[in-house]
N, C-alpha and C positions, 0 to 999 in steps of 0.2 A: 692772608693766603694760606689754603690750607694745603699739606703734602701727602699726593698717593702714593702709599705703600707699595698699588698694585700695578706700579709701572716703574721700572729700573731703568737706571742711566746700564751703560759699558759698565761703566766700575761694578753699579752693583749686580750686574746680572752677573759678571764674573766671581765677584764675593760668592753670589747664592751658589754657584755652580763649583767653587772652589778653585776655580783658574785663574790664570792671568788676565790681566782687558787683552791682549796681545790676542790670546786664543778664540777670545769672543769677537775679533775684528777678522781672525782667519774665516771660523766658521761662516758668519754673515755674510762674508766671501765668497764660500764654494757652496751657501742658501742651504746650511743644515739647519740655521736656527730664525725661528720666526721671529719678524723685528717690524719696527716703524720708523721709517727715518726722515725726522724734521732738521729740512738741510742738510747740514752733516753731521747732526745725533741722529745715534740711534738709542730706538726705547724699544723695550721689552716686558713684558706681561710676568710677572711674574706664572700665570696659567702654565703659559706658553713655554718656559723652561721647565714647569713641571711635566708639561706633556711632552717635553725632548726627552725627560730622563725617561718617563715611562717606557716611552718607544725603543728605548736601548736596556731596560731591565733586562736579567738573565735569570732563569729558574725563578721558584716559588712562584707558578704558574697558579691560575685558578682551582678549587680544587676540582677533583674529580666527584662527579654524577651522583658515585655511591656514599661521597662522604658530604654531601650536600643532603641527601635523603637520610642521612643517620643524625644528622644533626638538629632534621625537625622533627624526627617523630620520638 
C-alpha cells in the first residue's frame, strides 16, 4: 500500500500549519479550514491548507503594472 503525501491526517495538517491538532479541530469547527471527513477523520489536502495560508497573506502583494512592464522589455 502506497502513502499520499497529498492528504494529511489532524496531526499532520497541524504539523504543516505549525499548530496544535486542538486548533485544527477548532477551525474545522467554525468551517475556516477545507477538510473531508471519513467518519470521524478528518483529511486535508495539503492544496487546501496552502490556499488557507494564501487567503490570510498580508503585504508583498502582486507587483504593480509598471513594474511588470519594466521587467519585460
Amino acid at each position: 500500500m502506497t502513502h499520499c503525501t497529498d492528504v494529511l491526517t489532524r496531526q499532520g495538517a497541524a504539523e504543516y500549519l505549525g499548530v496544535c491538532p486542538d486548533t485544527i479541530t477548532r477551525m474545522v469547527s467554525r468551517g475556516e479550514l477545507r477538510h473531508v471527513r471519513i467518519g470521524h477523520l478528518l483529511r486535508f489536502r495539503r492544496a487546501w491548507l496552502d490556499a488557507w495560508l494564501d487567503s490570510r497573506a498580508q503585504g508583498g502583494g502582486p507587483p504593480v503594472l509598471d513594474e511588470i512592464l519594466e521587467s519585460i522589455t
